[in-house]
C-alpha positions in Angstrom: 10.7 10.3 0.3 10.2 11.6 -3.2 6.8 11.5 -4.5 8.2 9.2 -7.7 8.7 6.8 -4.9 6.0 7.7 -2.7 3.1 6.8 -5.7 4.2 3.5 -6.4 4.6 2.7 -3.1 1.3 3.0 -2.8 0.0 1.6 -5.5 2.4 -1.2 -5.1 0.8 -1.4 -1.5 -3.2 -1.5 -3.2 -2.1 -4.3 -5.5 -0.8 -6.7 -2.6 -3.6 -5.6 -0.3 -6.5 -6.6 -2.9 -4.4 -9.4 -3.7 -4.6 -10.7 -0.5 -8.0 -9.9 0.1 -9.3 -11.5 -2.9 -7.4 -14.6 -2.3 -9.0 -14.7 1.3 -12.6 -13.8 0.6 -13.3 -16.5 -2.6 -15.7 -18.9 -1.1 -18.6 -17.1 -0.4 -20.8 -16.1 -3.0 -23.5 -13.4 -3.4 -26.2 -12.4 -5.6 -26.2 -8.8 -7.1 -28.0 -7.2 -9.7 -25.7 -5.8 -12.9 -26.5 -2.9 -15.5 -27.4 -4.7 -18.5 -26.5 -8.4 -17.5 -29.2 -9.1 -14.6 -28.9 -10.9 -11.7 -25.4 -12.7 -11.2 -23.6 -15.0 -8.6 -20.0 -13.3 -7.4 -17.5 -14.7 -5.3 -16.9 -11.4 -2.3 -13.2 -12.2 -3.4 -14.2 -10.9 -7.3 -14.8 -7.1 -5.5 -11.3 -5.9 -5.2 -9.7 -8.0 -7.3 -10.0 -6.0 -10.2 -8.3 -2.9 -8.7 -5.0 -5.2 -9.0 -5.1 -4.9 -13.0 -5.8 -1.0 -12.5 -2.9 -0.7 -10.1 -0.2 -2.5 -12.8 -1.7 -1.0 -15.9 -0.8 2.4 -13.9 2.8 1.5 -13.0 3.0 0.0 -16.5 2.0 3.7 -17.5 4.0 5.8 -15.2 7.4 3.4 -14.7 7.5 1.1 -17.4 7.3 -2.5 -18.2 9.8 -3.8 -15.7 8.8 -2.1 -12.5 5.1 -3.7 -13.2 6.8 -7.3 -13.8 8.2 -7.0 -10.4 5.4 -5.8 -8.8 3.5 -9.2 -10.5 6.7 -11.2 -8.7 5.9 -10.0 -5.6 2.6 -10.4 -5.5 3.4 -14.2 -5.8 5.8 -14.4 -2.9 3.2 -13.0 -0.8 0.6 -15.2 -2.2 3.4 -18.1 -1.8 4.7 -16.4 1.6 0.2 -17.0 2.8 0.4 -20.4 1.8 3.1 -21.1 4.0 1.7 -19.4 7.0 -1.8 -21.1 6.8 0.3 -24.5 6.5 1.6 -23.9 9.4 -0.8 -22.5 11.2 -3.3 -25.6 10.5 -0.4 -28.0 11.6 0.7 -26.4 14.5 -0.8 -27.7 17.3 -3.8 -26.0 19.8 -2.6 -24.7 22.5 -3.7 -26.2 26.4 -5.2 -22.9 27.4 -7.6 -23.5 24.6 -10.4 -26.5 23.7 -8.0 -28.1 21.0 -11.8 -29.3 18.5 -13.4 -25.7 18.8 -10.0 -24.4 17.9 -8.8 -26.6 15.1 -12.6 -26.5 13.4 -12.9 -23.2 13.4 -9.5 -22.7 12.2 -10.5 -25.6 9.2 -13.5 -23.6 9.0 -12.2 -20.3 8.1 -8.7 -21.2 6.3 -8.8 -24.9 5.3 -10.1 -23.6 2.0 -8.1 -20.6 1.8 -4.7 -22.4 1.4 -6.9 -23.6 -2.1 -8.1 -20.3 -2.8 -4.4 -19.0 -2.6 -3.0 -22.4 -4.9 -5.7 -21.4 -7.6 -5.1 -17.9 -7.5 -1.4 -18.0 -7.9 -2.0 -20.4 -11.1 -4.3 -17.9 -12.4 -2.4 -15.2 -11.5 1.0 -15.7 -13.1 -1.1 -16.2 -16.2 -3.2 -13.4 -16.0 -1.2 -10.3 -15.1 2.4 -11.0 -17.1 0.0 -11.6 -20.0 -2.0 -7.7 -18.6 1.0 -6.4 -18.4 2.2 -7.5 -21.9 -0.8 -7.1 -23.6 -0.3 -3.4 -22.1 2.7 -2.6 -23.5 1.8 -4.2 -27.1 -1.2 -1.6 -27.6 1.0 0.6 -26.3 3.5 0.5 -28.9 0.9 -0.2 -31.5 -0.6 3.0 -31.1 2.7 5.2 -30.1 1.6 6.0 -26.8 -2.1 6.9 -28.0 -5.4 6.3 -27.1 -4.7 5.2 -23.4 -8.2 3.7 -23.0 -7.6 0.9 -25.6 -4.5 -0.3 -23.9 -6.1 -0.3 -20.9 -9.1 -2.4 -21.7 -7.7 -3.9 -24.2 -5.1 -5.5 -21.8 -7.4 -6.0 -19.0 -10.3 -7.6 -21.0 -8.2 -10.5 -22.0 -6.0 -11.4 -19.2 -9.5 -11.1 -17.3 -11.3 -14.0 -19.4 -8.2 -16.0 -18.4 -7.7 -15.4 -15.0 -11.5 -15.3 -14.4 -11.6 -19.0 -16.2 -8.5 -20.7 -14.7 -9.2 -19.6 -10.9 -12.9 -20.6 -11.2 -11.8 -24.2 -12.6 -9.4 -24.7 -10.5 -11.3 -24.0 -7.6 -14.4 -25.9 -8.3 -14.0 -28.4 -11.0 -15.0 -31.9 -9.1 -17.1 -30.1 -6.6 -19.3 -28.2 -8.6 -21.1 -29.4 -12.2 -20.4 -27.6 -15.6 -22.8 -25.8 -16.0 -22.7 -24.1 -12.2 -18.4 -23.5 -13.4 -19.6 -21.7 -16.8 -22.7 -19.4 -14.9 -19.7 -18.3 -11.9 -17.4 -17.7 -14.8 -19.7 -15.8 -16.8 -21.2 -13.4 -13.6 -17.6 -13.1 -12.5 -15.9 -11.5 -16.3 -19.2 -9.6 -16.6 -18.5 -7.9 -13.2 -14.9 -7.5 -14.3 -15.4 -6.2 -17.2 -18.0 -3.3 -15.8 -15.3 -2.4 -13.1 -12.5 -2.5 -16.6 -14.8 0.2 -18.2 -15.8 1.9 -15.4 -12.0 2.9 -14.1 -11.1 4.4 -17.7 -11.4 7.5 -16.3 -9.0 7.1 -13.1 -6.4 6.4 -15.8 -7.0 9.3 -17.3 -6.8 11.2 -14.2 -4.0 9.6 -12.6 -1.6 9.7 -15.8 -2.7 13.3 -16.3 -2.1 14.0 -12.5 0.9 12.0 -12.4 2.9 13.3 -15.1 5.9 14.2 -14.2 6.4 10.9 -12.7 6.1 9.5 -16.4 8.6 11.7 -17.7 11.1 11.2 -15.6 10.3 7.2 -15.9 10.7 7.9 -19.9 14.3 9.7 -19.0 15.6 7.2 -17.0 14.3 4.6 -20.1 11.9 3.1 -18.2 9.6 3.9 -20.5 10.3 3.4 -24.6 6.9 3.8 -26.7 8.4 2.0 -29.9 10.6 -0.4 -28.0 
């Protein structure tokens, strides 16, 4: 396999994986103490769900606009394809080798808010990354292919706030009160946007590192800074 295909296999394979992960981790919450915020209340789904924003602002860098709109498509079918399985899992009944209550509750237990978790996220989600990866590709143009940092978070700030504010009210709004939605929102796009400025410099890397596979994006027309 050539290593133009290798790369953003992998980084398609990050985005799906954190994707998943975040979708299946949402509903427990921790305390954590952030440089220059304090002490905030994060969903365990909020940890790798950033690295999905860093892995299509990457293969919106090295291969273009339309290979990071289809990596955004797929990451819905497998949120859609998890939905389906967890529907069908929680209807399908226990088997007699089992005790059918133990098996069902703690089946209810673990993934009866999950299939939620995933309807939220994929809401949020189509909103939130076609807008990243547009956002992207405006600055990009904007500045002629300069100053890599502000189309990076100036992308990922945004789409952020929106994904970080649908998901959250979706989730919660009923169950918890206002003011508990705005204090999640608020811990969650503070942590966001610390893990937004802290992976600046992996962009740098990787696009220096990763050249070559940006040229030969750009020569196949992948890639058009003015376009």
């Amino acid at each position: 396999m050539r290593r133009y295909d290798f790369v953003f296999l992998i980084l398609s394979g990050i985005f799906l994986a954190s994707l998943v992960i975040a979708n299946s981790l949402v509903f427990k919450f921790f305390d954590v103490a952030l440089p220059f915020v304090g002490v905030v209340t994060l969903s365990v789904g909020v940890i790798p769900y950033p690295v999905t924003f860093l892995c299509t602002d990457l293969i919106s860098e090295l291969y273009g606009k339309k290979r990071a709109d289809a990596v955004v498509v797929t990451g819905l079918l497998v949120s859609a394809y998890l939905l389906l399985v967890l529907q069908i899992g929680r209807a399908a009944p226990v088997s007699h080798l089992q005790d059918a209550a133990a098996v069902q509750g703690h089946y209810e237990a673990v993934f009866g808010q999950t299939a939620r978790a995933v309807f939220a996220s994929m809401a949020a989600y189509l909103l939130a990354q076609f807008l990243d990866v547009r956002l992207y590709h405006f600055w990009r143009r904007l500045t002629n292919g300069k100053h890599l940092w502000l189309r990076n978070n100036g992308s990922t700030m945004l789409s952020q706030l929106v994904d970080t504010v649908a998901v959250v009210t979706i989730l919660f709004y009923g169950v918890w009160t206002r003011e508990q939605i705005a204090a999640v929102i608020a811990s969650g796009y503070a942590y966001k946007l610390l893990v937004a400025l802290l992976d600046t410099p992996l962009m740098y890397l990787a696009s220096r590192r990763l050249r070559d596979i940006e040229d030969e994006s750009r020569a196949q027309g992948l890639i058009h800074e003015t376009a």
